[in-house]
N, C-alpha and C positions, 0 to 999 in steps of 0.2 A: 664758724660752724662747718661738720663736712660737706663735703660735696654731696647734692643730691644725685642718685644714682639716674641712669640716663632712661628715660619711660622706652618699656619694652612692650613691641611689639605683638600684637595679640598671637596666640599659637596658629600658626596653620591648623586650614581644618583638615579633620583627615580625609585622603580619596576615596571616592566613593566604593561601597563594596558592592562586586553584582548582586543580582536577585540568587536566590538558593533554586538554583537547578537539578533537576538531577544531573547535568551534565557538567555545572560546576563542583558536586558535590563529588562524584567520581574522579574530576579531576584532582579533588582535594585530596580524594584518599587514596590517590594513585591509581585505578581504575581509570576503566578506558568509556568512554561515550559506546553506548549500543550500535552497533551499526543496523544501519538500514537492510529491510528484507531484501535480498536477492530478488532481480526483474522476473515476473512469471516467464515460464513457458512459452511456444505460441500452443500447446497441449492445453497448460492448464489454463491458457485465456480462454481457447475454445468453451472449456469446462466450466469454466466461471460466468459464462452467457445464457442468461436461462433461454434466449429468444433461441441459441442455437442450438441448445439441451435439448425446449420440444421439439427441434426438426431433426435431431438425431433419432431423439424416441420414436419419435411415426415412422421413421425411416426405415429403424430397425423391426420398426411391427407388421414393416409394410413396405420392403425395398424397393417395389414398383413406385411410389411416391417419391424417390428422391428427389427424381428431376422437377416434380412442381412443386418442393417444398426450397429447395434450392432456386425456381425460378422466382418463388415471393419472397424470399430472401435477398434478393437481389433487389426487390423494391421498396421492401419495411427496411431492413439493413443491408443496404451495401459495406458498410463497411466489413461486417460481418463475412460476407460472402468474396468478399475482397481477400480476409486473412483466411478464410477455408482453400482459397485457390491459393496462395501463398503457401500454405503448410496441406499439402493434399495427405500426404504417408500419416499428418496428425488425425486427420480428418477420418480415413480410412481406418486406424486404431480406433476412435469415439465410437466408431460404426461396428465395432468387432469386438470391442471391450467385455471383458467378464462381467466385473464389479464396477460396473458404471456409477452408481447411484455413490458410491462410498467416494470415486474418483473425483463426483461430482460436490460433494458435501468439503470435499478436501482441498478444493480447488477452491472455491468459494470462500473458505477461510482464509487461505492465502491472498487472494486477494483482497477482501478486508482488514487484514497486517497491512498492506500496503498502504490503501486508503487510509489510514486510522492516523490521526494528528498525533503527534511524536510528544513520548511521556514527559509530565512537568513542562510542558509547554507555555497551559493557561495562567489561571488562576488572578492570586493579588486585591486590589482591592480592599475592601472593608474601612469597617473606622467608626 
């Protein structure tokens, strides 16, 4: 009788494939990964604090006030009044600004890009 043929080994499995990212999916198609927002300003951080927003506004409605809205800022947010002495020429702009309100809305968005968890991140699950 022939020879019986020699028992074959089961097939490897195949390696595993990542998850479907968006960032492997660009790499797929030769695309590039999003980059991350550019760090704000220390302007548009300013802009971005609303604790610091209302003490520009009273300030500007009422420049005799800055010194005691800058002094309780120094005890609700020091930090706050930390980066106001840090960047004074920004601080001075906030206080002199045209279209504040619009600077303000736009800054605020910006930094929401920031904070906001990076697309195709979550998800999976189910079953």
């Amino acid at each position: 009788p022939p020879a019986a043929a020699p028992p074959t080994a089961a097939p490897a499995a195949p390696a595993a494939t990542p998850a479907f990212t968006a960032d492997n999916i660009l790499a797929a198609i030769g695309g590039a990964a999003p980059a991350a927002p550019p760090p704000l300003t220390p302007l548009q951080r300013m802009l971005s604090e609303p604790r610091l927003m209302q003490c520009v506004t009273l300030a500007r409605q009422d420049p005799s006030q800055l010194g005691p809205l800058l002094q309780q800022l120094s005890t609700e947010a020091p930090a706050l009044l930390t980066l106001v002495q840090a960047h004074q020429a920004d601080f001075q702009q906030l206080l002199t600004m045209e279209n504040i309100e619009a600077a303000f809305t736009e800054a605020a968005a910006a930094r929401n890009a920031q904070s906001a968890p990076p697309v195709g991140g979550g998800g999976g699950g189910g079953g």
